[in-house]
C-alpha positions in Angstrom: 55.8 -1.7 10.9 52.5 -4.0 10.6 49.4 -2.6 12.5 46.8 -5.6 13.6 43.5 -3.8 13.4 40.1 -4.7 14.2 36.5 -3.8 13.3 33.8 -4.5 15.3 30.8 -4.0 13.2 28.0 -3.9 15.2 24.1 -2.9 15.3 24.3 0.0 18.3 20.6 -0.3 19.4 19.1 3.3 19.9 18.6 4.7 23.3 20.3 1.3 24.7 24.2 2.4 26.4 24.7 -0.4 28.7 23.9 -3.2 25.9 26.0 -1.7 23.1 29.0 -0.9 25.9 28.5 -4.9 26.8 28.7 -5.1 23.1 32.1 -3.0 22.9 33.6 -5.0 25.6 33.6 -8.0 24.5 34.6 -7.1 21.4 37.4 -5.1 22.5 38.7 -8.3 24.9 38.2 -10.6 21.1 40.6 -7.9 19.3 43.1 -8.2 22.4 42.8 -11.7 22.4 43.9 -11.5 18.7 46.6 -9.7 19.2 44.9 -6.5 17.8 46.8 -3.0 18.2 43.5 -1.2 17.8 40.1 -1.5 18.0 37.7 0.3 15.9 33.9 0.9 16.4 31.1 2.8 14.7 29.4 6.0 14.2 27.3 7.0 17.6 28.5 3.4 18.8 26.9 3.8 22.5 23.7 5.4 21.8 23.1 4.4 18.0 21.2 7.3 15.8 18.9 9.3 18.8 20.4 12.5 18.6 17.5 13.7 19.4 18.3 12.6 22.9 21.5 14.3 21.9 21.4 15.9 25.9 20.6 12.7 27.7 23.4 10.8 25.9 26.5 13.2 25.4 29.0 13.7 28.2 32.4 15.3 28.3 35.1 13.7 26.8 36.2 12.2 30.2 33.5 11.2 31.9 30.5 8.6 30.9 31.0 6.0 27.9 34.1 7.9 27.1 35.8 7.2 30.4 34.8 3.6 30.2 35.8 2.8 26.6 39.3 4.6 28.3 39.2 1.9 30.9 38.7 -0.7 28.3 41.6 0.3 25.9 43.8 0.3 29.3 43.2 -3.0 30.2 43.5 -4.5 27.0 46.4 -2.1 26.4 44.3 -1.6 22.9 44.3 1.5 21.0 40.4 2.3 20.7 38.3 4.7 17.7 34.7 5.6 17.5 32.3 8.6 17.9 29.6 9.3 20.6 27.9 11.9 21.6 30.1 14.7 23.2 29.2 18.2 25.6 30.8 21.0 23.2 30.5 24.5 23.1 27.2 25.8 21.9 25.4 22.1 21.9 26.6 18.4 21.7 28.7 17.6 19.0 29.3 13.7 17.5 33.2 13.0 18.6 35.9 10.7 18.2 37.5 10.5 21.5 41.2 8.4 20.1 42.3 6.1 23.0 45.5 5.4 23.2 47.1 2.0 24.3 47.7 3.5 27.7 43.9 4.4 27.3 45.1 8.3 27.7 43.3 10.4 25.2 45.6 11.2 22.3 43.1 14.0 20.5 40.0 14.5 19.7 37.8 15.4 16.7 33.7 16.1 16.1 32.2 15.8 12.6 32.9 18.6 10.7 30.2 18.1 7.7 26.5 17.5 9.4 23.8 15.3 7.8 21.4 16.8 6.9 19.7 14.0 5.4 19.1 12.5 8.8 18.8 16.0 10.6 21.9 16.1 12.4 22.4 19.2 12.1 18.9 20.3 13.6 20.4 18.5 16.9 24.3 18.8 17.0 27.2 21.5 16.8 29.8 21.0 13.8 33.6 20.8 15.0 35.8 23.3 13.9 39.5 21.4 13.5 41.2 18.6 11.7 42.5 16.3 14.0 45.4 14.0 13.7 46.2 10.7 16.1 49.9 10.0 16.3 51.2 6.6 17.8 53.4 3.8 16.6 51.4 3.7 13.3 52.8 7.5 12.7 49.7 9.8 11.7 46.6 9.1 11.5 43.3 11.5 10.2 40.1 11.3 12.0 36.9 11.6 9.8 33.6 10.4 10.7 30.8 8.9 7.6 29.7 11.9 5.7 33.1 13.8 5.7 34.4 10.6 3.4 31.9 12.9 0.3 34.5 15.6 1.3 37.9 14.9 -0.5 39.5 18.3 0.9 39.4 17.1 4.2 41.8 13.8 3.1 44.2 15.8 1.0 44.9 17.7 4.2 45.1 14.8 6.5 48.0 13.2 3.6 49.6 16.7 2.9 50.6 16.7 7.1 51.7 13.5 6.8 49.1 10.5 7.2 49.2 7.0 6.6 45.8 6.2 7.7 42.2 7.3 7.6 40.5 6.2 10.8 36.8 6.1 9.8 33.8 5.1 12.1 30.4 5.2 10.5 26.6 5.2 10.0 26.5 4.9 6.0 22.5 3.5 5.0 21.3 1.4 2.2 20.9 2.4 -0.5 24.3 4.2 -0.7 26.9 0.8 -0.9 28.2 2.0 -4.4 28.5 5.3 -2.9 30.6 3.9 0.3 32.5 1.1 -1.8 33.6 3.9 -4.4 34.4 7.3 -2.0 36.5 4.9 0.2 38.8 3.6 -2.2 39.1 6.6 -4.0 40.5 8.6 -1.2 42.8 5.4 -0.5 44.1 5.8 -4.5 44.5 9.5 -4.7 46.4 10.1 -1.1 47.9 7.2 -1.2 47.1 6.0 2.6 45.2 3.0 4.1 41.5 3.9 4.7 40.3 1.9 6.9 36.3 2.3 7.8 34.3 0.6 10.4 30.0 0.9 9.8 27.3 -0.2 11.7 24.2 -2.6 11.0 20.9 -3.1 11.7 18.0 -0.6 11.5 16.9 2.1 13.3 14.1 4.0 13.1 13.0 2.5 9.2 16.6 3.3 7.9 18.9 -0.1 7.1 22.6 0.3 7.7 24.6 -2.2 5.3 27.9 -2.8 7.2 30.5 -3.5 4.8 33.3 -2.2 7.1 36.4 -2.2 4.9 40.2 -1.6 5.0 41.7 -0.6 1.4 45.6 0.1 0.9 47.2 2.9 -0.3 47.2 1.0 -3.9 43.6 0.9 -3.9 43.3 -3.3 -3.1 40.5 -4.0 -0.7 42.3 -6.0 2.2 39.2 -6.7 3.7 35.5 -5.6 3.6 33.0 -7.0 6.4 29.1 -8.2 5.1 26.0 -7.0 6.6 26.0 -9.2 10.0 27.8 -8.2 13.2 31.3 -9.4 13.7 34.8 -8.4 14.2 36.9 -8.4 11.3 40.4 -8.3 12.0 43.5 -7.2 9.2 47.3 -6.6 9.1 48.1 -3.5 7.8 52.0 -3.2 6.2 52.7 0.3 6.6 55.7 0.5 5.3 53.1 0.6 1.6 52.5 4.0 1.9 56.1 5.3 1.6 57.0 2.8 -1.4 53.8 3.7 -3.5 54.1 7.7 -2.7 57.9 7.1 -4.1 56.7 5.3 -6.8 54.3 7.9 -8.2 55.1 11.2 -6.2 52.0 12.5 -7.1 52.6 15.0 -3.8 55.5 16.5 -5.7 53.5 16.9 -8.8 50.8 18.7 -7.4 50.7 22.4 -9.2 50.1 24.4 -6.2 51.3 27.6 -8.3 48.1 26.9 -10.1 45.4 25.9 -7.5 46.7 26.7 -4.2 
């Protein structure tokens, strides 16, 4: 089957709910309008980085931002994907909440790898699963920005039977080459569509580059977003990711008897 999906790159102003959820909307009524099956948003979308607000903006995964970003993928009968802030066992954790087109919850994941760079793990809890999303697109992994540096984590999502990487993020200058390379390199050695959705703007002296991208399973980029807002919508053919896993079966290849 073909997948319409669209990024909405956008700059999630800190502290600032109501004017990025206005943001969300309209661009979750744009991807409907073009005939979008999903909509994808960034890292921390409704709050932008002020986790250390972390207990003023998380809620539980029904109620708040998540509820109404529920609402939105019901009326627009659009599957939506991005992180907030989430209540969790022993703190707040940073959450992907996976709307379905019905706007029911199909699962849920929180970050697994902190960054400590930015001090999120002063503020938030880790999660403690993998998490897959399965809908008309088959399986789908869940990872959010940092978790791309960790390749384990994508072998696992293809070895249980992905297609896709679902990727919302808050990736900063001056790391592009970084982003550009990690992306399609977990595209080329799982064989899957990555497709990656990161915020701009600044906050708080650090400059988030954008560059929201979609690579196939081959490695070609089918589309990669600049540095302004905007949403950036792509065809995904997923019958790719069986033909190219037939064609070099590096699965079947793997020497497990050797490394696990």
């Amino acid at each position: 089957m073909n997948l319409r999906v669209s990024l909405g790159q956008m700059d999630p102003i800190k502290g600032e709910p109501e004017t990025n959820f206005a943001t969300a909307a309209a661009m979750a009524a744009e991807a409907s309008r073009r005939g979008s099956h999903l909509l994808m948003l960034p890292e921390l979308w409704g709050s932008g980085i002020d986790v250390t607000r972390h207990e003023e903006h998380a809620s539980a995964t029904g109620q708040g931002l998540f509820a109404r970003a529920a609402a939105l993928a019901a009326e627009h009968g659009l599957a939506i994907c991005g992180s907030l802030l989430s209540t969790a066992a022993g703190g707040n954790a940073n959450t992907i909440a996976f709307f379905g087109l019905d706007g029911r919850i199909v699962t849920e994941y929180s970050k697994l790898h902190l960054f400590r760079l930015m001090d999120e793990d002063k503020w938030l809890v880790p999660g403690n699963r993998p998490a897959l999303a399965e809908g008309p697109w088959g399986l789908a992994g869940l990872a959010i920005c940092y978790d791309l540096r960790f390749p384990e984590l994508f072998r696992h999502y293809a070895l249980a039977g992905a297609r896709l990487i679902f990727l919302p993020s808050a990736w900063p200058h001056p790391r592009l080459i970084h982003w550009r390379t990690l992306l399609r390199a977990r595209a080329i050695e799982n064989q899957m569509f990555v497709v990656a959705c990161n915020r701009v703007g600044t906050s708080d002296g650090t400059a988030f580059f954008g560059h929201s991208s979609v690579i196939d399973p081959w490695g070609e980029l089918l589309v990669e977003a600049g540095e302004q807002p905007g949403l950036f919508t792509v065809d995904l053919d997923l019958t790719q990711v069986e033909a190219i896993r037939k064609q070099i079966p590096v699965f079947q290849d793997r020497r497990t008897d050797i490394y696990g």
